[in-house]
C-alpha positions in Angstrom: 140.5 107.8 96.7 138.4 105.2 94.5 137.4 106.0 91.0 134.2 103.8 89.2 132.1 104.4 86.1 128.8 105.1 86.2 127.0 102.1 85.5 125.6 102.2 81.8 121.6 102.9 82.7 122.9 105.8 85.2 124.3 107.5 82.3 121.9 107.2 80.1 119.5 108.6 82.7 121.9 111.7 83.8 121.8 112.2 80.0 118.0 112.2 79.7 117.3 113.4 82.8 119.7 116.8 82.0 118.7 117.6 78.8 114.9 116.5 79.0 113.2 117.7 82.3 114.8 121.1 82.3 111.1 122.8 82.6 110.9 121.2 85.6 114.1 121.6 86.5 112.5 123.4 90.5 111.9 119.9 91.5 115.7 118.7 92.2 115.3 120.1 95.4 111.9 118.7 96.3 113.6 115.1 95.4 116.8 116.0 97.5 114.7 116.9 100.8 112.3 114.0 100.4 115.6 111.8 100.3 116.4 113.8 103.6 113.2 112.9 105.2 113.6 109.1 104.4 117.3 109.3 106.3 115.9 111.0 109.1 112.6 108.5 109.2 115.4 106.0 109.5 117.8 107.0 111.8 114.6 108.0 114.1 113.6 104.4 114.2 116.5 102.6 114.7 117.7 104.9 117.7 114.3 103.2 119.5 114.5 100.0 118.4 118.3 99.1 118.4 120.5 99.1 121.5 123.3 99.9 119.6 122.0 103.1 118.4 119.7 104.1 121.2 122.8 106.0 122.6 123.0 108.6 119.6 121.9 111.7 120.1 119.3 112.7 117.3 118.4 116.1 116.7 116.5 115.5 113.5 116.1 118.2 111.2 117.4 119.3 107.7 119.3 122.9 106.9 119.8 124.3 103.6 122.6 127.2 103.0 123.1 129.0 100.1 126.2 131.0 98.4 125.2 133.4 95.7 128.2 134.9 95.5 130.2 131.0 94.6 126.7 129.4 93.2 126.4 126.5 95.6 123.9 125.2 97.4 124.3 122.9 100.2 121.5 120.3 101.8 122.2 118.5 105.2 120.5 116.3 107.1 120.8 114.5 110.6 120.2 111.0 109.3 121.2 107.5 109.0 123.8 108.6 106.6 125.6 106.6 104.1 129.0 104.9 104.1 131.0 103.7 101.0 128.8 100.9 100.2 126.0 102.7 100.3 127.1 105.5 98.3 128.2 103.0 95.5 125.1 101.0 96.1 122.6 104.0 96.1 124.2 106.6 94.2 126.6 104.7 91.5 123.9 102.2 90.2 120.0 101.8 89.6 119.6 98.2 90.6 115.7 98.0 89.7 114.8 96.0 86.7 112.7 99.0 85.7 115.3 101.2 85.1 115.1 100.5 81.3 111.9 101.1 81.2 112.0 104.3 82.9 114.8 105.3 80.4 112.3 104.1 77.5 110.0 106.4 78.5 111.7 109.7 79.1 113.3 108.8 75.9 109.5 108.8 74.3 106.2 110.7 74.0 106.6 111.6 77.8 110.5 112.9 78.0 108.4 115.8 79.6 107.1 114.0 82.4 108.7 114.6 85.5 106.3 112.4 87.3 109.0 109.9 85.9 111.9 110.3 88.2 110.0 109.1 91.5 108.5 106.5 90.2 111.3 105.3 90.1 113.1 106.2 92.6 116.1 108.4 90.7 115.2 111.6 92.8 119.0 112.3 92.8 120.0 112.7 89.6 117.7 115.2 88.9 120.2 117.6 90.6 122.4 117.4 87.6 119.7 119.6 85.6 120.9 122.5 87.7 124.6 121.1 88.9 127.8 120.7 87.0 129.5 119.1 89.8 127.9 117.5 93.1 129.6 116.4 96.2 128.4 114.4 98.8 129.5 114.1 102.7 127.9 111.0 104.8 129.2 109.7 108.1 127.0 106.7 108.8 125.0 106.3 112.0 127.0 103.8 114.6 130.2 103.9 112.2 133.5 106.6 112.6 134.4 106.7 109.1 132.7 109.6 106.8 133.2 109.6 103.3 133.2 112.0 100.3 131.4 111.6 96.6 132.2 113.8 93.8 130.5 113.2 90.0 130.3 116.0 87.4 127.2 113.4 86.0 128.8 112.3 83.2 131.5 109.6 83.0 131.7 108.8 86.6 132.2 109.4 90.4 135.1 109.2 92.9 134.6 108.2 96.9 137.7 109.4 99.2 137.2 109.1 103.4 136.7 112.5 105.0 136.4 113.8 108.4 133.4 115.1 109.6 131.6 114.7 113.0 128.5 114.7 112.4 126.2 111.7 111.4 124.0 112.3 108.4 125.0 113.3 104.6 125.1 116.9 103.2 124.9 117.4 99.4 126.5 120.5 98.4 125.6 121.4 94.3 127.9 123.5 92.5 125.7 125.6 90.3 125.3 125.8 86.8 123.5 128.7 84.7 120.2 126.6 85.2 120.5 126.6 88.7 121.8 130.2 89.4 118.3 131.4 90.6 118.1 128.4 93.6 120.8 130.7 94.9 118.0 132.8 96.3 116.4 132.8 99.6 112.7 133.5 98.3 113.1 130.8 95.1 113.6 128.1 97.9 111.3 129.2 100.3 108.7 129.0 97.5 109.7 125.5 96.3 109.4 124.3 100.0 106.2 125.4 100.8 105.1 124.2 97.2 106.6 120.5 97.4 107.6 119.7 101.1 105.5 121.8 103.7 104.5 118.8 105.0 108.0 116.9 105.5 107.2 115.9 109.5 110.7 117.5 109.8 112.0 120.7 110.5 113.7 122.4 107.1 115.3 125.4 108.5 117.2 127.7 105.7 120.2 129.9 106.6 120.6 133.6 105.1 121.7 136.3 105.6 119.6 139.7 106.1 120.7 143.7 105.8 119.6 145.6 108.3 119.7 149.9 108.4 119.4 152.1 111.7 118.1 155.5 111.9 121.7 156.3 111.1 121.9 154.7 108.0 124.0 152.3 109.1 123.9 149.3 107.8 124.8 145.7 109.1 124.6 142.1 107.8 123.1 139.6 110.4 123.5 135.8 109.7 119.9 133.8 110.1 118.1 130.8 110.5 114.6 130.1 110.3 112.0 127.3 109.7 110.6 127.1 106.3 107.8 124.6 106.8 104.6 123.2 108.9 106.9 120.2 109.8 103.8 118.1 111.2 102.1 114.6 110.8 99.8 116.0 108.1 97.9 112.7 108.4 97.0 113.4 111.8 95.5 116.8 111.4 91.8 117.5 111.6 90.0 116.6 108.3 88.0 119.8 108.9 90.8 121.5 108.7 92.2 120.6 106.2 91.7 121.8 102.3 91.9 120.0 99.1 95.3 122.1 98.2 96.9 120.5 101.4 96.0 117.4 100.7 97.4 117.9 96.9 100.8 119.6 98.6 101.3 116.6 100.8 101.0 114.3 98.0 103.3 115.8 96.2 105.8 115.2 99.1 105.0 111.9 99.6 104.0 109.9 96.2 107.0 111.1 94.5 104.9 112.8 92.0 104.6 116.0 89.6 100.4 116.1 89.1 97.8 116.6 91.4 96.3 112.8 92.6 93.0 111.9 90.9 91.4 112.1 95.0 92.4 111.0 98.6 90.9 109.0 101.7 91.4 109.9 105.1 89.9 107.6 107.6 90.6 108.5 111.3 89.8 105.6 113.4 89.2 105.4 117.2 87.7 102.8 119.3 88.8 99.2 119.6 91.5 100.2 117.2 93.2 103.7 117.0 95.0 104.1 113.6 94.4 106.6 110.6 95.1 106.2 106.9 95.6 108.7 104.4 95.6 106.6 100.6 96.1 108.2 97.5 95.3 107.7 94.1 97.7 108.8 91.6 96.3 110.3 88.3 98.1 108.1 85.7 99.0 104.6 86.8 102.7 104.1 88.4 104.8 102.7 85.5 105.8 99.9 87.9 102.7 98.7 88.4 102.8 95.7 86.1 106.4 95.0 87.1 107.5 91.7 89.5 109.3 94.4 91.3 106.9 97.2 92.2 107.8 99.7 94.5 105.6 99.7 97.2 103.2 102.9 97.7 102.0 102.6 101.4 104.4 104.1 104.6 103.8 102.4 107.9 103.9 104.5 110.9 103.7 103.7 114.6 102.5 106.4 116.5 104.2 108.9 114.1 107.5 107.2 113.8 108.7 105.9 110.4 108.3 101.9 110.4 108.6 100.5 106.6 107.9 101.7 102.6 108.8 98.3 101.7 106.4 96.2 103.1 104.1 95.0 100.3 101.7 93.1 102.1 100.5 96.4 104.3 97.4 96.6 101.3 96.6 93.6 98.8 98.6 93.3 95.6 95.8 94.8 93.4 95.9 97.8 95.5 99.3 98.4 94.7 98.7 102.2 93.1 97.8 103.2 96.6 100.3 105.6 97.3 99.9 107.1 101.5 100.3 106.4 104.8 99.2 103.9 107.5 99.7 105.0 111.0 98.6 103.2 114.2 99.0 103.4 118.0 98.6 100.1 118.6 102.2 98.2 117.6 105.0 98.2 119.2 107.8 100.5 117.8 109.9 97.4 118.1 107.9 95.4 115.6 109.7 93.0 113.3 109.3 92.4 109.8 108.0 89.0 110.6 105.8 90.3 113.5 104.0 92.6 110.6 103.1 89.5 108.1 101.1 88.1 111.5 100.3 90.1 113.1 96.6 90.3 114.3 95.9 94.2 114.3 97.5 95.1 111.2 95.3 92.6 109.6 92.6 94.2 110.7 93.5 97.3 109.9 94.2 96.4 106.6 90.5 94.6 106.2 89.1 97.9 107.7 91.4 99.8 105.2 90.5 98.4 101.9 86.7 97.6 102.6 86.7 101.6 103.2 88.8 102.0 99.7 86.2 99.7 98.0 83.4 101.5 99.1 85.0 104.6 98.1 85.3 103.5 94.2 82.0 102.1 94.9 80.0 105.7 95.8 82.2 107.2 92.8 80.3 104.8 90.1 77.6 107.2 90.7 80.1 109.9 88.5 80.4 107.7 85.2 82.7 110.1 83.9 84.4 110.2 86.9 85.0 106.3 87.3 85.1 105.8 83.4 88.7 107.9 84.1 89.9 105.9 87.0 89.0 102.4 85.5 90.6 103.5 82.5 93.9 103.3 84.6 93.5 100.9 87.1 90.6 98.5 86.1 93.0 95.6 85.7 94.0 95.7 89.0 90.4 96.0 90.5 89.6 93.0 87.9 92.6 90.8 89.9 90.6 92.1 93.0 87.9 89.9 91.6 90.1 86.6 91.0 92.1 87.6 94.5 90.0 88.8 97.2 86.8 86.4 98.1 85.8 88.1 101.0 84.8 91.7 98.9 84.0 89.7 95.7 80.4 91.4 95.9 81.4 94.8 95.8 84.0 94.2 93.3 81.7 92.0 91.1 80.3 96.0 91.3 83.2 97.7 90.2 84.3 95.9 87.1 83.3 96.6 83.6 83.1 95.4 80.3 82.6 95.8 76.6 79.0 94.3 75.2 77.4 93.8 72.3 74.9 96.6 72.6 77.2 98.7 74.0 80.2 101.3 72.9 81.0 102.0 76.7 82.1 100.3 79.3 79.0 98.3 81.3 78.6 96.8 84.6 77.2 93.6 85.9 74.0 95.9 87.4 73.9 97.6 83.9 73.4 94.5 82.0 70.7 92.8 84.2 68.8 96.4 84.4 67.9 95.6 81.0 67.7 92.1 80.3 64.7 90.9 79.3 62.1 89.1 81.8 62.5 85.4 80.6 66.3 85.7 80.2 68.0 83.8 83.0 71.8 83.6 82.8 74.2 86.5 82.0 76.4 85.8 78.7 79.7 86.4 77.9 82.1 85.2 75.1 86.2 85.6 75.7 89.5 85.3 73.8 90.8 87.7 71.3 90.2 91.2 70.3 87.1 92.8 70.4 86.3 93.3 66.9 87.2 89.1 66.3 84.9 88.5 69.0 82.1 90.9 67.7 82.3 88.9 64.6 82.3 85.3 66.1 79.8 83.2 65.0 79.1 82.2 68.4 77.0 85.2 68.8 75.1 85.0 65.8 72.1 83.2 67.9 72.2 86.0 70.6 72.4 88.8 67.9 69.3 87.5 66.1 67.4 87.1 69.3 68.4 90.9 70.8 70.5 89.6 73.8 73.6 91.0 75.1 76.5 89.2 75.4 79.4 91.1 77.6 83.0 91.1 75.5 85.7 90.4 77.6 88.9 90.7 75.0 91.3 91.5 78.0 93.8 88.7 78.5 93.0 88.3 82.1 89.3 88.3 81.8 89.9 84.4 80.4 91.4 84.0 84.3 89.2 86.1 86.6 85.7 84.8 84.9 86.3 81.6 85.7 86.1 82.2 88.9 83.0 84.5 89.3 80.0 82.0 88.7 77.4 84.1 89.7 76.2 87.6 90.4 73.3 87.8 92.4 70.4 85.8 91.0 72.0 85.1 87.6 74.7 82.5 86.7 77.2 83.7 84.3 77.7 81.6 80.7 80.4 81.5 78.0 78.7 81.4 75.0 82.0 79.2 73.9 79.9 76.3 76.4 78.0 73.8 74.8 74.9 74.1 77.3 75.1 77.8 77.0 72.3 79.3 75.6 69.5 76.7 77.1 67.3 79.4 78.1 66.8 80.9 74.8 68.3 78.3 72.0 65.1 77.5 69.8 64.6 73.3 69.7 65.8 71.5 67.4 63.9 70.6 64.1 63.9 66.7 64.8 63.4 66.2 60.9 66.4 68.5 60.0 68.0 66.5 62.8 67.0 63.0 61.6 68.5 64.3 57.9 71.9 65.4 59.0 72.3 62.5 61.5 74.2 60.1 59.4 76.8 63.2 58.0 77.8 64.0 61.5 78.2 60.1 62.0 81.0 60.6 59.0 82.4 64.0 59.8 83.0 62.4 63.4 85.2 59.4 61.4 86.7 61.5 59.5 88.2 64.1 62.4 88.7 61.3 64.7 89.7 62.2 68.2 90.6 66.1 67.0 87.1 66.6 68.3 84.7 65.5 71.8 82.0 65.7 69.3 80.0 66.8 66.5 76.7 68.5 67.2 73.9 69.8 64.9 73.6 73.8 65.8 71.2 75.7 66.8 73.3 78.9 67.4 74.6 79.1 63.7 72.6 81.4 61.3 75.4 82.4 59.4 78.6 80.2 59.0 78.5 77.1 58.8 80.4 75.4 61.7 81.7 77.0 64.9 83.9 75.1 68.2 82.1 75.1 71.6 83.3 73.4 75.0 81.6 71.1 77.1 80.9 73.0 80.5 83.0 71.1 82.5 86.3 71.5 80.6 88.6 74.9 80.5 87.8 76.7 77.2 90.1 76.4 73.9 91.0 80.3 75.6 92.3 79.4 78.7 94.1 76.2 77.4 95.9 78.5 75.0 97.2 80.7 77.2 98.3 78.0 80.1 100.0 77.0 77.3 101.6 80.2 76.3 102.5 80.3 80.0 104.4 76.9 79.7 101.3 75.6 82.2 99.8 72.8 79.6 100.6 69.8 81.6 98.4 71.5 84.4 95.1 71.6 82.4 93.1 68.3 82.1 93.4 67.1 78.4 89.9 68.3 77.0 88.7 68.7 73.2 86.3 70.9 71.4 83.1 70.5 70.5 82.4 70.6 66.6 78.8 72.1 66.0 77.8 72.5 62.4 75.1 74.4 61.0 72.6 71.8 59.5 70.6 75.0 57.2 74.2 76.0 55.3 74.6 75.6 51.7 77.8 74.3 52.2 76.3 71.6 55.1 74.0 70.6 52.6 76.3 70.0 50.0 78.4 68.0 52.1 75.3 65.4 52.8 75.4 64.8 48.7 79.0 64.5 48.8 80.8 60.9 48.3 83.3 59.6 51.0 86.8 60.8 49.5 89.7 62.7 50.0 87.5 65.7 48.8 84.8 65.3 51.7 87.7 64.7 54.4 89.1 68.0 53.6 85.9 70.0 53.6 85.2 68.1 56.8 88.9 69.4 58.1 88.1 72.8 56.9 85.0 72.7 58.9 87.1 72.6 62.2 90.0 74.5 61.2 88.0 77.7 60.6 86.0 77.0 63.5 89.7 77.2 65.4 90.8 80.1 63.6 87.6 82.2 64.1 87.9 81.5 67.9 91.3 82.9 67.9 93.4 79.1 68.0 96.9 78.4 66.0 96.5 76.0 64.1 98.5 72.8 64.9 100.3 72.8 61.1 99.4 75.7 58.9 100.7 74.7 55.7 98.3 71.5 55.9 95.5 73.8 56.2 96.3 76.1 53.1 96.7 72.5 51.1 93.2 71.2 51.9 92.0 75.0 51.1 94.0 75.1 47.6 92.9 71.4 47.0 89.1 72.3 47.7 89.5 75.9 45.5 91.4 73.9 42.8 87.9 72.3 42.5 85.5 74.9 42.6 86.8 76.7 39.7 
């Protein structure tokens, strides 16, 4: 026998998990079976696609027996099974970088979610809310050894090799005052129906009955019967099916407490025989921003378990799909590498998200509706935009935005509807928060006139603009450009133009090659001096954040544009002032809290509160 710690995160979690989800304390058995399922999904594969396991004979099905009498409750399956690697590796530590995050959370606001455990994948444990002491038998498929895991879910665990003949793993719970009830024929057949109806394996449940004659005698039969549908839900008739089944499969599948926000079943046949069945879950998976996101989408091959761990079955920013793929037309044989290549999945996967597109697509029509899912997965849709060229035009429909003129969320179609008739280009400004933005003097032009200018204060919008140049008649413009506004900027007064001439002559001398240039304004009502690019370089925004990202040396060197507003009282003053180390730090100032107001560090702070303390020494 081998004793081990639990690994520090595992106890934590045991912790959490025990005293924290106890309301939901019914779905330890829903987590248990769905690990059943995934061993038997296993096994089922690799006894068709691997010589050396073709020769087993698999009966797959899972049993569960219960003692009322000793409080125990036993689950078995006929799966792959688990030797003592794989009991340390699966049961003893929580290898994925998440795992602190998870334990963040049920430590937080949501230490009532149970949706928590299976995202991320620590379905087990949550057998300690109802167990003082668990102990698992697993004989490995192919291998002679079996071995035996006990844990009380506190300090630790012990392994020991047992005898058993049976490949598979059965996980017998010894009860606690919590659990005394799922020592009850009718509370488990409830919580299967509820959870796992839909598990594509048989569940049968062992009990035993009382039966009277006419004699009053009375005698105790020992039974056994199936407790669930055990079909490929995803291959029923859609007609057939209602919205509760749908919801009850879900459940089974997408490792999830709530109800998903809706479902798409497509049934395909033709030049292509598959059908897909894709979720969307209700609240975002916590992994979903993580490197190391679990991967939502099963593949099948004509029913029989392929891969959940293939993350290229549907694009990276449809990684919240949670379902099934199954086809007929792979071989059961195919290879991970095969998959990457191969020809009919691709299609099938071009087929599958043009149909999810168009899905999100008819439910703009619900603002509500979409208002709720873009609130949890617009990010994703918006890396849609920067990832996926060949549905740009109907994601170019599904994004949204804040605006000027408006306190929801717009659209590209929302924004052209009512543009004005003479107004040619669609305008946006980027970089910071939306109230900074709001207040740039960038917009004060636009504001003046009455035209809308979308706010996009997200930190990827900076990223995925840049690569949208159009949508459909209208270019798109950064107000942050210096040729933005050319369809509504008023001229230039030459005289006004003439008269400030030989200050931005100086104020270019004295800022040297901190600038591109220095303009006169004609988008400055207000302040008196704003930054603006030149339309072929990357914005002040995006050069900041390549080089936040440690990505500077791969933007072309590129300065701002200084435009000063020639109508300011403190402009004018400046054209009275003498050359001096006065006028050099108003000049200074001039750019500095440009740069600040568009959200830039500045390169040395503490020379920028000396120029200000010099110039307010003066003016009182």
């Amino acid at each position: 026998m081998s004793n081990h710690k639990f690994q520090t995160e595992v106890s934590q979690l045991l912790h959490l998990i025990i005293h924290s989800l106890y309301s939901h304390k019914e779905i330890f058995l829903r987590e248990l079976i769905s690990n059943a399922s995934d061993a038997l999904d296993k096994l089922k594969y690799l006894t068709l696609t691997d010589d050396s396991l073709k020769s087993i004979k698999f009966e797959p099905k899972i049993d569960i027996e219960f003692d009322k009498e000793n409080m125990k409750l036993t689950i078995t399956d006929t799966g792959i099974g688990m030797n003592e690697e794989d009991l340390n590796e699966h049961l003893g530590t929580i290898a994925r970088s998440g795992t602190k995050n998870f334990i963040d959370k049920l430590s937080g606001d949501d230490k009532k979610d149970s949706n928590l455990i299976g995202q991320f994948g620590v379905g087990f444990y949550s057998c300690y809310m109802v167990a003082d002491n668990v102990e698992v038998i697993s004989r490995k498929a192919g291998e002679e050894k079996a071995y035996k895991w006990v844990s009380d879910g506190k300090s630790g665990y012990s392994i020991s090799e047992t005898d058993t003949q049976t490949v598979g793993t059965s996980i017998t719970l010894f009860l606690n005052e919590n659990g005394a009830e799922y020592a009850n024929r009718w509370s488990i057949e409830q919580i299967v129906k509820k959870y796992s109806n839909h598990i594509s394996f048989p569940i049968f449940l062992h009990f035993t009955e009382e039966k009277t004659d006419d004699k009053d005698n009375t005698t105790v039969e020992d039974k056994i019967e199936q407790i669930n549908a055990a079909s490929a839900f995803w291959k029923q008739s859609k007609s057939s099916l209602k919205a509760e089944d749908y919801n009850s499969f879900y459940t089974s599948i997408g490792n999830d407490y709530q109800e998903p926000m809706f479902y798409i079943h497509t049934q395909a046949e033709g030049a292509l025989d598959y059908t897909t069945l894709f979720y969307i879950p209700k609240n975002a998976p916590q992994d979903m921003y993580q490197p190391d996101y679990a991967a939502g989408v099963k593949l099948y091959v004509k029913r029989v378990f392929i891969t959940d761990d293939e993350k290229e079955l549907m694009p990276t920013y449809l990684r919240f799909l949670r379902g099934v793929i199954d086809t007929e037309d792979l071989p059961l044989n195919v290879s991970r590498e095969i998959l990457q290549q191969n020809k009919i999945l691709s299609k099938i996967r071009t087929n599958s998200v043009k149909k999810v597109l168009s899905e999100f697509k008819s439910m703009t029509k619900d603002v509500e509706k979409y208002n709720t899912f873009y609130e949890q997965y617009g990010r994703p849709i918006k890396e849609g935009l920067y990832q996926d060229q060949e549905n740009k035009e109907i994601l170019l429909d599904l994004v949204r935005f804040k605006s000027t003129k408006s306190d929801d969320l717009i659209s590209f179609s929302d924004y052209t509807d009512r543009m004005s008739g003479d107004q040619k280009n669609i305008y946006y400004i980027t970089g910071g928060n939306e109230a900074t933005l709001k207040n740039s003097p960038l917009l004060e032009m636009y504001n003046n006139k009455g035209v809308e200018v979308l706010i996009l204060d997200d930190d990827i919008d900076e990223i995925i603009i840049s690569g949208v140049p159009k949508y459909g008649d209208y270019q798109l413009k950064s107000v942050t450009h210096s040729d933005a506004a050319e369809d509504i900027k008023e001229e230039t007064d030459k005289t006004v133009e003439k008269a400030v001439k030989p200050l931005i002559k100086k104020i270019k001398k004295v800022l040297g090659d901190q600038v591109k240039d220095v303009q006169t304004s004609t988008r400055l009502t207000e302040s008196p001096s704003c930054i603006v690019t030149d339309q072929n370089d990357p914005s002040v925004q995006m050069r900041e954040m390549m080089r936040t990202m440690g990505q500077a040396g791969n933007m072309p060197e590129a300065k701002p544009i200084l435009e000063i507003n020639p109508e300011h009282s403190i402009v004018k003053r400046l054209t009275k002032m003498k050359k001096g180390k006065a006028f050099d730090n108003v000049c200074q100032l001039l750019l500095d809290q440009a740069l600040l107001v568009d959200g830039v560090k500045l390169e040395n702070p503490a020379e920028f509160v000396g120029r200000l303390n010099a110039v307010l020494e003066k003016s009182i």
